[in-house]
C-alpha positions in Angstrom: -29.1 -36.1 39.6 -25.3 -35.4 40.9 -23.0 -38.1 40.5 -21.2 -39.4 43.7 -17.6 -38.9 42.8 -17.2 -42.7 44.0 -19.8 -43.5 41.8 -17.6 -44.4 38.3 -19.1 -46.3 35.0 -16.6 -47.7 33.2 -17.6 -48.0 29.1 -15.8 -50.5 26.8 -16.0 -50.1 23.8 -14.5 -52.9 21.1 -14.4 -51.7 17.7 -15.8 -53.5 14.8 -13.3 -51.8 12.0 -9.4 -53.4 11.4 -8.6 -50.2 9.2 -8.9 -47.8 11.6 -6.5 -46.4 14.2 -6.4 -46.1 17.6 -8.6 -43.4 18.9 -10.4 -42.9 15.8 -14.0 -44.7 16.4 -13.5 -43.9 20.1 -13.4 -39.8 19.5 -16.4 -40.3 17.3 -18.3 -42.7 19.8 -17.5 -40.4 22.5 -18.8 -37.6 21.0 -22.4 -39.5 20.1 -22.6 -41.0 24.1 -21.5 -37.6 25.9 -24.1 -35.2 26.3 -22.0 -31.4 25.5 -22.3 -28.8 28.5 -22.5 -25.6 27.2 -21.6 -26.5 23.4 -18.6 -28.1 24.9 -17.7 -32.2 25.6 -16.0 -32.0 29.0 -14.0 -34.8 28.3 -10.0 -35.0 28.2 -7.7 -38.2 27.3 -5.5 -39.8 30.1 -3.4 -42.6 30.1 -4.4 -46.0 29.6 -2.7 -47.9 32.5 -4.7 -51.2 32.5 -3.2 -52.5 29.5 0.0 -52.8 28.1 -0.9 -50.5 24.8 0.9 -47.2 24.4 -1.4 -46.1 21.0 -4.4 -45.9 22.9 -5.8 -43.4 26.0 -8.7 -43.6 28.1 -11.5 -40.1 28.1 -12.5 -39.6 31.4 -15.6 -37.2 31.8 -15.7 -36.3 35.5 -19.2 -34.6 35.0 -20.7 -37.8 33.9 -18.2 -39.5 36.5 -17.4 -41.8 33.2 -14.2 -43.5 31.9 -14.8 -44.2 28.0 -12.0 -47.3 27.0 -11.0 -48.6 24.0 -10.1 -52.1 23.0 -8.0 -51.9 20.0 -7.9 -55.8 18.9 -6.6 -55.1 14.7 -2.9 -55.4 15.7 -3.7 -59.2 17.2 -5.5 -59.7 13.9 -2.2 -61.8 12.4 -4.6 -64.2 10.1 -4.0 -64.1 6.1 -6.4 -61.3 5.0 -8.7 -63.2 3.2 -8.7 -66.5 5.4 -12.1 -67.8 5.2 -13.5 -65.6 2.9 -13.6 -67.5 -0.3 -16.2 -70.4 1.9 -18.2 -67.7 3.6 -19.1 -65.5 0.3 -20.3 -69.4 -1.0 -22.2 -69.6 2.1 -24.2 -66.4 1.4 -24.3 -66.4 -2.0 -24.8 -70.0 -2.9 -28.5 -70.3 -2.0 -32.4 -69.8 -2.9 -33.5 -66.1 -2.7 -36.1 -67.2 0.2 -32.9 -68.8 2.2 -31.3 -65.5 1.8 -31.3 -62.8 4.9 -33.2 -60.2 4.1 -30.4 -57.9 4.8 -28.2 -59.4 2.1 -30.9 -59.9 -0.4 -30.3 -57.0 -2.2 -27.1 -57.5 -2.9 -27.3 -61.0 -3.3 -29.8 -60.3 -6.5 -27.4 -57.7 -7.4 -24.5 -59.7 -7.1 -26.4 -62.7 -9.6 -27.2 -60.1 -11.7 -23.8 -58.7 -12.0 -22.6 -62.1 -12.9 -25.8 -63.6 -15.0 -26.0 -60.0 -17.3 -22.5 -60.5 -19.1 -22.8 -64.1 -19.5 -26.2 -63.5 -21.1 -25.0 -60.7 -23.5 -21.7 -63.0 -24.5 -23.9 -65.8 -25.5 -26.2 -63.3 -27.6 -23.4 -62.6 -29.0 -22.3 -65.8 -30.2 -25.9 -66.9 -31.0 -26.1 -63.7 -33.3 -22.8 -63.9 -34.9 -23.5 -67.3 -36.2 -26.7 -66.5 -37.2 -25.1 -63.6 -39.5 -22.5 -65.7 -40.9 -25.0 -68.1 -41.8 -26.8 -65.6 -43.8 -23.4 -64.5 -45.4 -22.8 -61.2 -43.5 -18.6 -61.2 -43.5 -16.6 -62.7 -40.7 -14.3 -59.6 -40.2 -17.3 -57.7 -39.3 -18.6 -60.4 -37.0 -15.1 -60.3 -35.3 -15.2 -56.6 -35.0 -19.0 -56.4 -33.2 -18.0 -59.5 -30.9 -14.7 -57.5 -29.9 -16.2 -54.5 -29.2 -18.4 -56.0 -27.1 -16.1 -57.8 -25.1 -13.6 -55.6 -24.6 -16.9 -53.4 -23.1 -17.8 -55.7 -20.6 -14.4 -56.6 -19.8 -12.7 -53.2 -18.9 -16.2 -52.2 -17.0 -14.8 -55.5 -14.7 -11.8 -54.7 -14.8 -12.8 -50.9 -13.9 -15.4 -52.0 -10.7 -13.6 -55.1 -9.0 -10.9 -52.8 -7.7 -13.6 -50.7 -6.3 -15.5 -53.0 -5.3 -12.6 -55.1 -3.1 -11.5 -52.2 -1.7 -14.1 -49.7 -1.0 -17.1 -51.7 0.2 -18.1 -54.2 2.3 -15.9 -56.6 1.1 -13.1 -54.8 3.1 -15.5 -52.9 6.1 -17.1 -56.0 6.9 -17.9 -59.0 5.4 -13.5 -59.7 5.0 -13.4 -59.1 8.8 -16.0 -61.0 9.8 -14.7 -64.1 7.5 -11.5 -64.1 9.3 -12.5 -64.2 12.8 -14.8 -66.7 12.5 -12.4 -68.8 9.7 -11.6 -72.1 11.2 -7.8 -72.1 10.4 -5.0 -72.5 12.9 -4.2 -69.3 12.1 -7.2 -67.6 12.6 -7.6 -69.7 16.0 -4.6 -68.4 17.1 -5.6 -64.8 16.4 -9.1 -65.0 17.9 -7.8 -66.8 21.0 -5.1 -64.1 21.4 -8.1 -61.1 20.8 -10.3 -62.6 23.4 -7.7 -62.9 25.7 -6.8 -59.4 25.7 -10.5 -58.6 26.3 -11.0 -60.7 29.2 -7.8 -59.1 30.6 -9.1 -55.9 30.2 -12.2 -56.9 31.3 -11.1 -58.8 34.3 -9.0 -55.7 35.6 -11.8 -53.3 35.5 -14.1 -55.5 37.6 -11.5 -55.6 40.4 -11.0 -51.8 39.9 -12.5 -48.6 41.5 -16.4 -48.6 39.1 -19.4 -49.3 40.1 -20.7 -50.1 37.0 -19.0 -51.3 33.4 -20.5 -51.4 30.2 -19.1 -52.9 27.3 -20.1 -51.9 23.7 -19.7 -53.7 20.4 -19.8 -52.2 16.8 -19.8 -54.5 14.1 -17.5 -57.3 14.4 -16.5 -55.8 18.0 -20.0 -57.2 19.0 -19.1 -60.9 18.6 -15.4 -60.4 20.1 -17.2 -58.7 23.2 -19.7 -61.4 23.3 -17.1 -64.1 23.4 -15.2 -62.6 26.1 -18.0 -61.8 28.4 -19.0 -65.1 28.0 -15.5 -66.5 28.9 -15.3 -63.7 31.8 -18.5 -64.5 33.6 -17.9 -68.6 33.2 -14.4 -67.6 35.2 -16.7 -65.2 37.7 -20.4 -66.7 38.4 -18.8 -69.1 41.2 -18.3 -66.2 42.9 -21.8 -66.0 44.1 -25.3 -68.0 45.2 -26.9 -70.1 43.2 -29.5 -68.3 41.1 -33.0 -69.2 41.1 -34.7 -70.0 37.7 -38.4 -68.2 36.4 -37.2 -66.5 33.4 -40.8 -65.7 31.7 -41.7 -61.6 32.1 -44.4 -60.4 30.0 -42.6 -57.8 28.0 -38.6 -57.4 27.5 -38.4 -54.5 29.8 -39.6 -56.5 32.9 -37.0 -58.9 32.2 -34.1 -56.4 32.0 -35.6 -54.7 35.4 -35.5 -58.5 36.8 -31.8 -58.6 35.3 -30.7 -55.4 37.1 -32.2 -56.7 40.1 -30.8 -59.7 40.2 -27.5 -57.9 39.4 -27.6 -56.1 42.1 -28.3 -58.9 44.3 -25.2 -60.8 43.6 -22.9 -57.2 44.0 -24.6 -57.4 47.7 -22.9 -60.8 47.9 -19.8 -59.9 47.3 -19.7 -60.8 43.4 -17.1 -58.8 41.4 -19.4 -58.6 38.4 -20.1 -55.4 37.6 -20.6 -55.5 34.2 -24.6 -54.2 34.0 -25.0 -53.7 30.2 -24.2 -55.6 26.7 -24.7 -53.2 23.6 -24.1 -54.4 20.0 -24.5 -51.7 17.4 -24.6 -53.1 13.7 -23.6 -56.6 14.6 -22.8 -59.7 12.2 -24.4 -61.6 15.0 -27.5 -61.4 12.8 -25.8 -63.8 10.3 -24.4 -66.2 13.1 -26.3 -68.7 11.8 -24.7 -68.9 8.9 -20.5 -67.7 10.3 -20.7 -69.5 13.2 -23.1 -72.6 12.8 -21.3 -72.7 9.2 -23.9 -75.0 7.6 -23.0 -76.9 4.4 -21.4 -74.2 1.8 -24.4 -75.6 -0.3 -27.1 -76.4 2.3 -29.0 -73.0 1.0 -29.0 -74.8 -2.6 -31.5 -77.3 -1.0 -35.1 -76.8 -0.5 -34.9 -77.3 3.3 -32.0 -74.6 4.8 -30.4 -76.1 7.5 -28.5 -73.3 9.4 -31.3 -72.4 11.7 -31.6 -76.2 13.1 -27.6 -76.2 13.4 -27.4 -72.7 15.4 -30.3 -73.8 17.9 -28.1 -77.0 18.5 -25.0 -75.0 19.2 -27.6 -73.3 22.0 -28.8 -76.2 23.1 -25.2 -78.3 23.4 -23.9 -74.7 25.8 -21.6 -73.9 22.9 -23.8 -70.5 22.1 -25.2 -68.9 24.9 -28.1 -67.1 25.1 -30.6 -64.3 26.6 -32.2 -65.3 29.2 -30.4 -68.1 29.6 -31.4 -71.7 28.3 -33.2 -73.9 30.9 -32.3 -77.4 31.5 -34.4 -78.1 34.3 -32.1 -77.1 37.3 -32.1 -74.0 39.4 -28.9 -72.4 38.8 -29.5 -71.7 35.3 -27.5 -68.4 35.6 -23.9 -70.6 35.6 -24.5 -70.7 31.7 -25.0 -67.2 30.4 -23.9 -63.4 32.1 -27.4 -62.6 30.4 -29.1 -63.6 33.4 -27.9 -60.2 35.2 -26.6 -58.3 32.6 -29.2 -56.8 29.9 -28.4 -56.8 26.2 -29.4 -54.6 24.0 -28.9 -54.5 20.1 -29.0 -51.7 17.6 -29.3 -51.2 14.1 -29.7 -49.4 10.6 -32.2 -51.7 9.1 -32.8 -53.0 5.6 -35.7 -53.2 3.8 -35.6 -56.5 2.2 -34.2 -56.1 -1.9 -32.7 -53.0 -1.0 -29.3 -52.2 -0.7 -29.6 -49.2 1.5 -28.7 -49.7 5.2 -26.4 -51.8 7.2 -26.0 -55.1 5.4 -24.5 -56.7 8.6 -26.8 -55.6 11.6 -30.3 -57.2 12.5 -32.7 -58.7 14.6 -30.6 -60.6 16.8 -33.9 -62.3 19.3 -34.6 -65.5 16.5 -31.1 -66.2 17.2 -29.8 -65.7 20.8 -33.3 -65.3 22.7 -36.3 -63.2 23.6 -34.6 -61.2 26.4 -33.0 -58.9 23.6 -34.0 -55.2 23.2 -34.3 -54.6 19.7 -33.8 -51.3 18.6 -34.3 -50.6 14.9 -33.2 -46.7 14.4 -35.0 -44.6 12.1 -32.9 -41.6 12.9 -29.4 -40.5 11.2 -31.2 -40.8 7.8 -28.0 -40.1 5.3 -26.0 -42.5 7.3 -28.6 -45.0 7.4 -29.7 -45.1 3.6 -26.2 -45.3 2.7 -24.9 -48.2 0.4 -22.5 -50.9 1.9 -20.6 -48.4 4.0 -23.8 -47.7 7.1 -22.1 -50.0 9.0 -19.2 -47.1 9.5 -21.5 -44.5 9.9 -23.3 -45.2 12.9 -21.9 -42.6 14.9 -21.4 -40.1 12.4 -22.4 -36.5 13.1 -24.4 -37.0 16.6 -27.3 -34.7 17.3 -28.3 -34.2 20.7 -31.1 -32.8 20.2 -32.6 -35.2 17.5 -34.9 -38.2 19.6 -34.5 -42.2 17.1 -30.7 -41.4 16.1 -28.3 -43.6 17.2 -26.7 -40.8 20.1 -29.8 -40.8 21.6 -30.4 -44.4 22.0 -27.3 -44.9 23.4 -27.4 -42.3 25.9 -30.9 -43.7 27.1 -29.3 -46.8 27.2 -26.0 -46.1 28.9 -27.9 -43.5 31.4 -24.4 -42.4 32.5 -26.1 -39.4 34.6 -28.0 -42.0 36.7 -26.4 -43.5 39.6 -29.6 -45.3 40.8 -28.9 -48.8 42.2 -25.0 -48.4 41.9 -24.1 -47.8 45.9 -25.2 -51.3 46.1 -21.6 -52.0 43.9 -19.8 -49.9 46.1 -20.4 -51.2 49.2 -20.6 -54.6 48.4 -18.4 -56.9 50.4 -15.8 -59.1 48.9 -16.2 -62.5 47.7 -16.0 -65.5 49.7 -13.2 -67.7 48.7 -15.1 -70.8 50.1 -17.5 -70.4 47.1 -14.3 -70.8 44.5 -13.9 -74.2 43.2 -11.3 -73.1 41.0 -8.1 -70.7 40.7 -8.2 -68.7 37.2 -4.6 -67.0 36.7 -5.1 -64.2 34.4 -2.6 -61.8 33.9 -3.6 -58.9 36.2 -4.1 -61.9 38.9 -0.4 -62.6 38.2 0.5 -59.0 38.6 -1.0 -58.7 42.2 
């Protein structure tokens, strides 16, 4: 259908990747989420006025009446670069193979294996160089065998740990993730400022000219756009009625229907949320139970793993929120999660348990944060997918429109940026009541007014 030309969608998306530069995952995801007219991506960058950044632009695609935005957090990232990491790596690694994720199995056995082999061939060594100086083989020639072998095993070390540390996970993801979630002053101080400029952002698109914003997280991105929507809608939900309770469809898809629904209900009351969809792509959130309920660094050591029972009292307590919301027996069970009107929907390279192919970050995330999830598990993009360590960088590598189970194509059934259905609703909402305020947030763009 034609797009209104007051009809605007606002995408946000939060990068997942502290090497990269401004502009550099957002050309790539643009290219994935924009469907080309004619061979060509009508699509130009403007400035970005609604922050204070001068790095990064905006790409407006008037065809799709879309605004793509970036939010470029690795600047705020001011924590030592390995804060956290040396406790979280104990935490994954320092467990029974049947307490390990299934995405980090394979190489957790290749990590033990890594460590274990060398060990094993320096105590042959020793075991068979006694035994042939106790048959009277000469010393110098034990010397020389033992040396030779290692020196072997030392310069292969010496010859992968760079390579390793730098080119791999280690630096892509699992260094990134440690830090964020690292319980250091420092890293409190970082996270609090990298939220804060979300919610900004955030906060001044829902009082801005779209009808509709979605906000997208890939990788680490994910749980920084989770925080701040969390901390944006417990600032927001005042703003309308109470919600009534009954969160039990049959099938995920009648739930997010009910969400939109009851989305668009509260924009006819004069709520200013408009943010209508939540899309992680290749998400750490799959490991939360282990970064954010941080269970004992050797809980997985013990027959009985403990990080499952800890995360579910972090939802229980309100400290995680969850999709649908929890219930705690009154009506207005909306006040503790956005999820009641905005859907959520998760995507992933999955990884077949002892392999090391795939994204070693993203998963499942409904055991976790709740059935009202879409799981997507994409079979497409096949070379990027069955790549080693580094799938979490390739999930919107080389787009093809024309390929159905890649990840371009789920996002552009998700996003449905050439649908306005149900978005007048936004437009012509009224403004919110102040008598329903209990509370005055200053935020920087209220400040600016």
């Amino acid at each position: 259908m034609s797009i209104d030309t007051e009809v605007r969608t606002a995408v946000v998306f939060v990068h997942g990747l502290l090497e990269r530069r401004p502009m550099d995952t957002l050309d790539a995801f643009a290219k994935a989420v924009l469907t080309p007219h004619d061979g060509e991506r009508e699509y130009q960058p403007e400035p970005l006025e609604v922050t204070d950044s001068y790095e990064a632009r905006r790409y407006v695609a008037p065809s799709a009446g879309t605004e793509l935005f970036e939010y470029d957090w690795s600047f705020l990232m001011t924590s030592a670069r390995y804060a956290g990491f040396v406790a979280a790596l104990a935490r994954v690694f320092l467990r029974r193979p049947r307490h390990v994720p299934d995405q980090l199995f394979g190489i957790w056995r290749l990590a033990w294996l890594a460590l274990l082999v060398p060990v094993a061939l320096l105590v042959g060594v020793i075991v068979v160089g006694g035994f042939l100086l106790h048959t009277g083989v000469a010393g110098w020639i034990v010397g020389v065998i033992s040396s030779v072998v290692v020196l072997t095993i030392g310069f292969g070390v010496l010859r992968t740990a760079p390579r390793v540390l730098t080119r791999s996970f280690l630096t892509t993801g699992f260094v990134n993730v440690a830090r964020y979630f690292d319980p250091a002053p420092e890293s409190y101080a970082a996270r609090r400022a990298i939220r804060g400029g979300l919610v900004d952002l955030l906060s001044t698109l829902h009082q801005g000219r779209y009808a509709r914003i979605v906000v997208v997280g890939h990788g680490i991105g994910g749980c920084i756009a989770y925080d701040a929507l969390t901390e944006l809608w417990a600032e927001m939900y005042e703003l309308r009625a109470e919600t009534s309770a009954g969160f039990e469809p049959d099938t995920v898809g009648d739930f997010q229907a009910t969400q939109f629904a009851r989305w668009q209900d509260l924009r006819g009351q004069g709520n200013p949320w408009r943010t209508t969809d939540f899309v992680t792509v290749g998400t750490p959130m799959a490991l939360a139970d282990l970064f954010v309920a941080r269970p004992p660094i050797a809980g997985g050591l013990s027959r009985s793993d403990s990080r499952h029972e800890l995360f579910d009292r972090l939802i229980r307590r309100g400290v995680v929120v969850s999709c649908p919301p929890r219930t705690d027996g009154s009506a207005n069970v909306g006040a503790q999660s956005p999820f009641a009107v905005t859907r959520w929907t998760n995507i992933w390279f999955p990884v077949r348990r002892g392999s090391i192919r795939g994204d070693w970050f993203g998963g499942v995330l409904r055991p976790l944060f709740g059935p009202g999830i879409r799981e997507i598990a994409v079979t497409g993009n096949l070379p990027e997918r069955l790549r080693r360590g580094a799938a979490q960088t390739k999930y919107f590598a080389r787009p093809d429109h024309d390929a159905e189970g890649d990840v371009a194509f789920h996002l552009r059934a998700i996003l449905a940026l050439a649908d306005g259905a149900g978005l007048q609703a936004s437009i012509t909402a009224p403004p919110p009541d102040p008598s329903t305020v209990s509370r005055v947030v200053h935020r920087s763009w209220q400040r600016s007014m």
